[in-house]
Backbone bond lengths (Angstrom), bond angles and torsions (degrees), N, CA, C in turn:
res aa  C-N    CA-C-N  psi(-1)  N-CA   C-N-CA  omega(-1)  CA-C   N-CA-C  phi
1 X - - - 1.473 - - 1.520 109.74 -
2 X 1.170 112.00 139.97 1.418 113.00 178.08 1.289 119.18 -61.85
3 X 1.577 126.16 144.60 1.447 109.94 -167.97 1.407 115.54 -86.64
4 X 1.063 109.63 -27.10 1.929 107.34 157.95 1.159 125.33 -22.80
5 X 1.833 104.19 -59.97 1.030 127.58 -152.03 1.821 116.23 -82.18
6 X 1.752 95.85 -21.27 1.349 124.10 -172.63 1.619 109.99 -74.48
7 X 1.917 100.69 -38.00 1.342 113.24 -168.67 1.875 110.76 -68.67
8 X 1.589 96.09 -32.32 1.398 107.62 175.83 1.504 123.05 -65.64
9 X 1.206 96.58 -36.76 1.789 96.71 -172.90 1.988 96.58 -87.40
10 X 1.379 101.86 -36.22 1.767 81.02 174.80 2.042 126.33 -56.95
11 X 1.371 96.78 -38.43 1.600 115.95 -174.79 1.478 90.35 -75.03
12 X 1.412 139.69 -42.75 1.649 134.88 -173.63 1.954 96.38 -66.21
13 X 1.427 115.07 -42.45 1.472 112.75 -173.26 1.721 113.07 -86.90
14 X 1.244 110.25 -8.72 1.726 118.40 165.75 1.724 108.48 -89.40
15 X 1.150 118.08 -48.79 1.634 121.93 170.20 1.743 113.41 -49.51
16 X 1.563 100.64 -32.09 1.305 103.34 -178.34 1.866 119.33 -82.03
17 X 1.432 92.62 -44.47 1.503 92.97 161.75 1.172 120.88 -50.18
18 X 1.249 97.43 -51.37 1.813 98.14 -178.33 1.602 135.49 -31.12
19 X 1.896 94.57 -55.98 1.315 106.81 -179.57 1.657 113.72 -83.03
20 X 1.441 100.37 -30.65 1.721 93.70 164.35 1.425 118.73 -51.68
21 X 1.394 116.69 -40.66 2.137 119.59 171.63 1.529 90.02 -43.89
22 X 1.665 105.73 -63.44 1.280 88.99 -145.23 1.485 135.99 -65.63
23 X 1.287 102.40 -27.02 1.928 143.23 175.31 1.623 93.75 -51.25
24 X 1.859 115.78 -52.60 1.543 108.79 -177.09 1.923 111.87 -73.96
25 X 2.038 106.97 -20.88 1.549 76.74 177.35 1.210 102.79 -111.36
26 X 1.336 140.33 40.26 1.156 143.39 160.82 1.387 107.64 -82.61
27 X 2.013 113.19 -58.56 1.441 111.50 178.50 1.713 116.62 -63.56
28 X 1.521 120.33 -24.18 1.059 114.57 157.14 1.269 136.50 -61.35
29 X 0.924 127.45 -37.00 1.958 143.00 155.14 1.528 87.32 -56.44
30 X 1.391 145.67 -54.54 1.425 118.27 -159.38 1.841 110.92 -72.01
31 X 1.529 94.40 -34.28 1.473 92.00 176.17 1.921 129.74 -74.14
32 X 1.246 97.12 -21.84 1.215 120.90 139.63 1.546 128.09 -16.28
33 X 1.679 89.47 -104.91 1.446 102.21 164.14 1.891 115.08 -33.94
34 X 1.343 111.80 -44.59 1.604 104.66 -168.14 1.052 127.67 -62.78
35 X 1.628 101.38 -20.78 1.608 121.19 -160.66 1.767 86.11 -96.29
36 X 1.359 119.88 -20.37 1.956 93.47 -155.70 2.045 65.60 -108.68
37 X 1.441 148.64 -12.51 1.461 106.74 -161.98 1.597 85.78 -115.94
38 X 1.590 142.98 -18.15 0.923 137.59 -156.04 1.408 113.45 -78.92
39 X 1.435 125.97 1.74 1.709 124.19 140.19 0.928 135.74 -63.27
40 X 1.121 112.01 -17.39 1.981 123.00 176.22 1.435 98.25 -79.01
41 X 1.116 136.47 8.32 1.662 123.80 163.78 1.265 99.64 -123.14
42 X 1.357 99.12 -172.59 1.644 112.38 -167.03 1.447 100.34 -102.01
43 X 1.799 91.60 131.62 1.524 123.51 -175.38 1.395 95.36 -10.13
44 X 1.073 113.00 142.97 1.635 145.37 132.50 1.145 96.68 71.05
45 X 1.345 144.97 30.74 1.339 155.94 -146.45 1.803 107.36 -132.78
46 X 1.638 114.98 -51.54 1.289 128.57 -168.31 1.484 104.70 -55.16
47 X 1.516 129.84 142.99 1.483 140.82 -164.83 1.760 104.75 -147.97
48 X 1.424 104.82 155.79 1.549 87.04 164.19 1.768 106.66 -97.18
49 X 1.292 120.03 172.84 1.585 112.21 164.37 1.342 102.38 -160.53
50 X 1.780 98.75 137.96 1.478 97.85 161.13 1.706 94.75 124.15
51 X 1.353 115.49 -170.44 1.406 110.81 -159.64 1.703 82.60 -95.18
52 X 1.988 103.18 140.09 1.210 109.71 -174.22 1.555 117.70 69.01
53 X 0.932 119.99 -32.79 1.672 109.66 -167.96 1.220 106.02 127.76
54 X 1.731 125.32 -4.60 1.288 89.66 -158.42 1.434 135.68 -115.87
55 X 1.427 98.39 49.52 1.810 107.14 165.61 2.061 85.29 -126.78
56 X 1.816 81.36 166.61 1.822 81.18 -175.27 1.508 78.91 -135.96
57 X 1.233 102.99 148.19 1.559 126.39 -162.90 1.623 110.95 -124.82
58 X 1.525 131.03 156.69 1.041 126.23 -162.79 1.314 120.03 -177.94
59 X 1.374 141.59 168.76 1.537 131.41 177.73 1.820 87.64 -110.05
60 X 1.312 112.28 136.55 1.573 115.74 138.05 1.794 119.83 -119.99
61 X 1.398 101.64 163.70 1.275 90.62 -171.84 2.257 130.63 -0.97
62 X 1.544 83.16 64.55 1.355 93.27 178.97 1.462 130.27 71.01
63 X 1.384 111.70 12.20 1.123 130.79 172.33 1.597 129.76 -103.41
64 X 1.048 125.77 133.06 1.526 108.75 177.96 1.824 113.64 -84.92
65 X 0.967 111.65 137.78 1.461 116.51 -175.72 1.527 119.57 -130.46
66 X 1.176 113.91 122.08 1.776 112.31 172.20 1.191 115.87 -132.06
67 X 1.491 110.14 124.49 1.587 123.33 -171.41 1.784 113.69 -91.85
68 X 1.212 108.05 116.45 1.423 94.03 -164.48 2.252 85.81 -116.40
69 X 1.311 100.12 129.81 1.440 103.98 -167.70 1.763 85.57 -109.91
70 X 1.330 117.37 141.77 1.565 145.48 177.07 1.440 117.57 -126.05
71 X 1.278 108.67 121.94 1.371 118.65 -172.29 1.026 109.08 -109.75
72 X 1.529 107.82 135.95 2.048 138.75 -167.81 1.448 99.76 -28.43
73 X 1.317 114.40 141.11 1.490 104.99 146.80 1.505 105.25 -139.43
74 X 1.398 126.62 -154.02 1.237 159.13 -171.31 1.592 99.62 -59.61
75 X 1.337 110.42 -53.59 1.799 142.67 -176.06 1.196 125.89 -103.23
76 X 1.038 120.03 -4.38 1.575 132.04 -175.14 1.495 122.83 -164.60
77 X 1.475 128.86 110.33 0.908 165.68 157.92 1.748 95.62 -14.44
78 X 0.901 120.88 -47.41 1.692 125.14 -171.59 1.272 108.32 80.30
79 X 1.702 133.48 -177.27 1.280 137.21 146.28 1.729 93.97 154.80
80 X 1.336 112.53 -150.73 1.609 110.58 -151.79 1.456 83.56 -130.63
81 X 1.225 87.83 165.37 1.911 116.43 -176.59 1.276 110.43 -145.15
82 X 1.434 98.43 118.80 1.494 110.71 164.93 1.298 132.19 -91.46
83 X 0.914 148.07 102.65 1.388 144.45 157.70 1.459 147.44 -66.73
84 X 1.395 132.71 115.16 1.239 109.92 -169.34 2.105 107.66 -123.31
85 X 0.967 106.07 144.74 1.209 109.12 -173.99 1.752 107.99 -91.85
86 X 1.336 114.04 66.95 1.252 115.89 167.18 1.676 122.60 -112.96
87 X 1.671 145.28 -158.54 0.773 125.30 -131.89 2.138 79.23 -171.01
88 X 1.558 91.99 89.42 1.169 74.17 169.98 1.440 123.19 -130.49
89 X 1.393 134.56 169.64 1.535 117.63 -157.17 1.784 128.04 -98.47
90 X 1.342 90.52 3.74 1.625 107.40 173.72 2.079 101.53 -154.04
91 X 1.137 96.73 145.20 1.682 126.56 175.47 1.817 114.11 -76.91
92 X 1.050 105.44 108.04 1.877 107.22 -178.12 1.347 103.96 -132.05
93 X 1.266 125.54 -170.15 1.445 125.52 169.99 1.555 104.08 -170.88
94 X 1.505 115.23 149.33 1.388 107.93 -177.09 1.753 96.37 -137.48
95 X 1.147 116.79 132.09 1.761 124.73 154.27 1.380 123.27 -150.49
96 X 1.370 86.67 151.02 1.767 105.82 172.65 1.594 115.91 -15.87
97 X 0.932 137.91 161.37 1.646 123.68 -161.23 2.158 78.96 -133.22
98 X 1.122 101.64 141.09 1.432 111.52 167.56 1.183 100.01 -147.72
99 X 2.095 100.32 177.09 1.509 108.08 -174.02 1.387 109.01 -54.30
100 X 1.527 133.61 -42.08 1.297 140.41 -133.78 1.327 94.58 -93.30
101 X 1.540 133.71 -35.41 1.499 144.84 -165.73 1.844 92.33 -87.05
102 X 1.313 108.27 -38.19 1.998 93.42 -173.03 1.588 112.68 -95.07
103 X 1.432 112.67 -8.07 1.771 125.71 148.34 1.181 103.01 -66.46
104 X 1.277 148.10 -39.03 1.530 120.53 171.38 1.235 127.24 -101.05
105 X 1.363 121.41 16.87 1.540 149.37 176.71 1.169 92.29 -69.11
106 X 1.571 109.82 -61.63 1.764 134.30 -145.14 1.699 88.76 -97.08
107 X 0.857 123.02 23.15 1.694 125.27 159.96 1.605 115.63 -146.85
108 X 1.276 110.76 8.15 1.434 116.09 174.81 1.417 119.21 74.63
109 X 0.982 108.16 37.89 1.586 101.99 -162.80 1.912 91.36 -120.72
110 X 1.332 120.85 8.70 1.722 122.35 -163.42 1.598 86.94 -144.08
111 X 1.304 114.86 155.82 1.556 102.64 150.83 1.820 98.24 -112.93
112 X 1.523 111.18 173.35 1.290 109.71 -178.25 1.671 91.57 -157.15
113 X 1.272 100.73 96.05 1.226 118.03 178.78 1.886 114.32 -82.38
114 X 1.240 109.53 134.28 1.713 115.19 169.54 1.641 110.31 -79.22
115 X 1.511 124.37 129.35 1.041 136.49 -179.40 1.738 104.51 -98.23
116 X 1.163 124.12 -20.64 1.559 131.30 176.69 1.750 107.36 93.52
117 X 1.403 109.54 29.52 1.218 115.20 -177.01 1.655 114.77 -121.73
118 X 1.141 130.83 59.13 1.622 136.90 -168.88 1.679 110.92 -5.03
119 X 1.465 99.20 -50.81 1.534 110.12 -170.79 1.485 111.50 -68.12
120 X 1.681 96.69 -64.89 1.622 88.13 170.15 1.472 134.43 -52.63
121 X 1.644 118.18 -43.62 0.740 125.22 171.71 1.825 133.05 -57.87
122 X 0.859 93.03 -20.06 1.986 112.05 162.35 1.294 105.47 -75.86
123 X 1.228 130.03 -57.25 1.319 118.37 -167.09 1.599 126.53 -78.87
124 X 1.484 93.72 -24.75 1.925 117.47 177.82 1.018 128.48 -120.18
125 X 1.291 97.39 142.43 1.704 102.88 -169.24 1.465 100.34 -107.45
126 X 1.497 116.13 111.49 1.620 119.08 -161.40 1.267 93.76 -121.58
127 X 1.394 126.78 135.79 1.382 178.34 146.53 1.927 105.11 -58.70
128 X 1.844 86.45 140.22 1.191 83.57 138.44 1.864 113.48 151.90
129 X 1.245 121.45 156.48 1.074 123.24 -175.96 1.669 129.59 -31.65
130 X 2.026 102.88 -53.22 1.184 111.56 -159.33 1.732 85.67 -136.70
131 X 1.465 132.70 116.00 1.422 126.60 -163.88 1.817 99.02 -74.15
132 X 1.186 102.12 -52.74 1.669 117.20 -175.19 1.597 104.50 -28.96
133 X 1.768 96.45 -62.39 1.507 109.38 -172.57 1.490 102.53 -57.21
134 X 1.134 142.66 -60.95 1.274 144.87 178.24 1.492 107.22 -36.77
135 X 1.082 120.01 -59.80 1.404 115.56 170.51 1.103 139.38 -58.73
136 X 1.857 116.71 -42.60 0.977 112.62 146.33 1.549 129.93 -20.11
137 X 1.352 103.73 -66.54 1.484 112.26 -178.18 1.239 131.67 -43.86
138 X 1.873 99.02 -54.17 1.464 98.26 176.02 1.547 118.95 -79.36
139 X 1.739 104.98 3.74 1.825 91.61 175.35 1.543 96.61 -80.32
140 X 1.098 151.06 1.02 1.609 140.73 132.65 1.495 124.72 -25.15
141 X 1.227 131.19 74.50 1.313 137.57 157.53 1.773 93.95 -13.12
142 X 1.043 113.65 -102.94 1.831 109.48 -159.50 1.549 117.07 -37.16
143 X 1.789 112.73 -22.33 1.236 89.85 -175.52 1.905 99.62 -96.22
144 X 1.313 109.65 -4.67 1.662 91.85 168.02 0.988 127.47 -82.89
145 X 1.502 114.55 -8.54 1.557 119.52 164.36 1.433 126.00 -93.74
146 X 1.145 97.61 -20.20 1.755 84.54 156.90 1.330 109.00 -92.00
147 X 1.515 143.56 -23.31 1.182 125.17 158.09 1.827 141.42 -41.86
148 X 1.957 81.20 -43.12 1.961 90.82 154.04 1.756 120.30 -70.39
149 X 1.409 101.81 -38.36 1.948 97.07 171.68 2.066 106.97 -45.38
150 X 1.362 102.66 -64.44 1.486 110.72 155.12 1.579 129.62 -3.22
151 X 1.387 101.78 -106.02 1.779 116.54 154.84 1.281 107.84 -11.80
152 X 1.292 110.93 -63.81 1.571 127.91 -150.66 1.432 106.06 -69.44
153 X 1.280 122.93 -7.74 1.456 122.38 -154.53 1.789 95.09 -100.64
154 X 1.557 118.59 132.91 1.576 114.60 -167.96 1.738 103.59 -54.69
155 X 1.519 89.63 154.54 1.402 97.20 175.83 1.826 130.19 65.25
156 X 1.368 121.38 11.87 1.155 153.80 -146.15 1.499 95.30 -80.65
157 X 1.022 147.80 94.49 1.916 139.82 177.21 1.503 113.21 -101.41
158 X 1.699 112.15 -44.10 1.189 109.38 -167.24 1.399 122.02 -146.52
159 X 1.248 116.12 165.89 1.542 125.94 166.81 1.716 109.62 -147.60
160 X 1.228 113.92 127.98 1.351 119.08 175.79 1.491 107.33 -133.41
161 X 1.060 137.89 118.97 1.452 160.19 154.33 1.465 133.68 -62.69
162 X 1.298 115.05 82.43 1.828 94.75 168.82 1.308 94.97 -111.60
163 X 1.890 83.91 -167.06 1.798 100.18 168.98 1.194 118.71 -43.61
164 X 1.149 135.00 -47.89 1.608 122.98 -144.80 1.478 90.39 -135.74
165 X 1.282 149.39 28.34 0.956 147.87 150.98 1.820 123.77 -173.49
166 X 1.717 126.32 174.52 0.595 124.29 -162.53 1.728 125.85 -153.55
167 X 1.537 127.72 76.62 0.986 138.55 -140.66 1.408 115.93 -107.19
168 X 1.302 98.94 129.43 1.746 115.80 -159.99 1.629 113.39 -124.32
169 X 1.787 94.45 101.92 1.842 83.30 -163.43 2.005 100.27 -105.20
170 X 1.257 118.07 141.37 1.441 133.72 135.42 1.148 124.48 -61.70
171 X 1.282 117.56 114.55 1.524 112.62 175.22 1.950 88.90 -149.30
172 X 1.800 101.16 168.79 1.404 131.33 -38.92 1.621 120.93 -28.42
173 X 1.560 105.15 174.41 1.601 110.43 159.57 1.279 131.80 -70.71
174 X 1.372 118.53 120.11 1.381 140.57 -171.41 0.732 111.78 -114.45
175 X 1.728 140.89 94.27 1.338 140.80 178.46 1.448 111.03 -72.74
176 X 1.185 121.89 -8.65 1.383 135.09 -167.81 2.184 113.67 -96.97
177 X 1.532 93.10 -31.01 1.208 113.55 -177.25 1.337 98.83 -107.66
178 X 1.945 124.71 -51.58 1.515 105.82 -167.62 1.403 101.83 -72.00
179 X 1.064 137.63 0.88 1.988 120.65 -178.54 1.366 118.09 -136.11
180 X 1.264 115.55 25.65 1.075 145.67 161.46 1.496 119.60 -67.17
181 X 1.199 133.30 71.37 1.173 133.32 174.03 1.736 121.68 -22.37
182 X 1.203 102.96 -58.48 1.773 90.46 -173.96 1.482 98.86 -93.06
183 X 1.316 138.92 -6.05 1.540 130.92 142.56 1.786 92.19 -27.42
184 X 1.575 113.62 -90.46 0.846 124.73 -106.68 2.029 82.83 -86.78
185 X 1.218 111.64 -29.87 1.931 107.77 152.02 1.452 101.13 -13.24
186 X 1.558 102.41 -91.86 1.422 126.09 -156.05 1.324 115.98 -37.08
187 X 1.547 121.04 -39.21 1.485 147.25 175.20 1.447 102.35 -57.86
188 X 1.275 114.79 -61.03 1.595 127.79 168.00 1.612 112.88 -50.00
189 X 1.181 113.61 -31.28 1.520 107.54 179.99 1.454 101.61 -94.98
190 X 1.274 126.82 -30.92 1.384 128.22 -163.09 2.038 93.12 -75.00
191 X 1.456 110.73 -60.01 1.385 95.40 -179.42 1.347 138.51 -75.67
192 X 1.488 99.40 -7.73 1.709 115.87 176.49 1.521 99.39 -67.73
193 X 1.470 116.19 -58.29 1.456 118.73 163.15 1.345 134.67 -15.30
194 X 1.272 83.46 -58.18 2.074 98.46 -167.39 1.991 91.91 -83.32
195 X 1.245 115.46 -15.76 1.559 96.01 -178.74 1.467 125.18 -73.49
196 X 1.623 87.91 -44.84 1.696 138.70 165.64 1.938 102.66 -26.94
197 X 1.100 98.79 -70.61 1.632 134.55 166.72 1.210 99.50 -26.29
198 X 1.431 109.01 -73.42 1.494 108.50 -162.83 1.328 105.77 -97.88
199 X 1.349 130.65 26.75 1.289 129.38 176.12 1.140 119.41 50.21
200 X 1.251 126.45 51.47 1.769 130.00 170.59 1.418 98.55 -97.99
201 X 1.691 129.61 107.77 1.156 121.89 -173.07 2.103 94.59 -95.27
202 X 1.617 95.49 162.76 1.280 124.77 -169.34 1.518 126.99 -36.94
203 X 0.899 141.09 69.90 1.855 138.16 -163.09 1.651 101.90 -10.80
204 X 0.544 110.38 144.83 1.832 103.46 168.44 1.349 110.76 -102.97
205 X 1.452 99.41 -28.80 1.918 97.76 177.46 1.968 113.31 -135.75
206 X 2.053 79.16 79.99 2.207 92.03 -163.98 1.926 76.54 -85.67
């Protein structure tokens, strides 16, 4: 055999091993993960989803939920994502307010809408489709307090809202907080809450 030709098929059959290792400890880490986070949902409910396994999915109080956890890199901070499969009737978004987000406020390039809440409103820079509706909302006593339970929870960055779903990320990565089973309860109660609140009832088909 030509040795060119020899060098190719050995490096094509080492590349291949390779990703076969990796495919078995990737799905092993997903099954993993299911077994140490799939108690934080309700009985008999927890699933894996996604390529490999690796978000774990679940009902809480009648909600569908999938936690998709992201690990640090070079470019990204990492941390966990919540998801909830509910149904809500206007698009908002809420995050942590930093230098870099109120430099492009102050050049128009962000909006930073007032919710009528001093506290919240200092700490978040809230977004959003329809301002009225947003306000509306937060002049709701229960849903601004579970929105501060929210905030309040470590590591807390975001909330983004559409129609058909509703995504709640932790960041940085916390291996200590993202795989943490009753962490990740509390997260489940904290955002089931705030949906609850604002009356976004359950997708029927997430």
């Amino acid at each position: 055999m030509d040795p060119d030709i020899l060098k190719i098929v050995i490096g094509a059959a080492v590349l291949a091993v390779g990703l076969g290792i990796m495919v078995v400890v990737l799905r092993a880490k997903g099954r993993q993960r299911l077994h140490r986070l799939g108690p934080a949902f309700e009985l008999g409910t927890s699933r894996s989803e996604g390529f490999l396994g690796a978000a774990v999915a679940g009902l809480y109080r009648g909600y569908t939920c999938r936690l998709l956890i992201q690990h640090a890199s070079q470019y990204d901070r990492g941390g966990a994502t919540l998801r909830i499969a509910a149904s809500a009737p206007h698009r908002w978004s809420a995050e942590i307010s930093n230098p870099g987000a109120r430099l492009m406020v102050k050049v128009g390039l962000f909006k930073d809408l007032d919710v009528g809440d001093h506290s919240l409103d200092q700490r978040l820079r809230f977004s959003a489709e329809d301002e009225g509706s947003l306000r509306s909302l937060f002049g709701v006593e229960v849903v601004r307090g579970a929105m501060h339970r929210l905030v309040g929870s470590e590591n807390f960055e975001s909330i983004h809202t559409r129609e058909e779903r509703i995504d709640v990320k932790w960041s940085p990565r916390a291996a200590t907080l993202d795989e943490d089973p009753d962490i990740l309860r509390a997260r489940l109660e904290l955002v089931t809450d705030l949906v609850a609140s604002c009356s976004y009832p359950p997708r029927l088909d997430p």
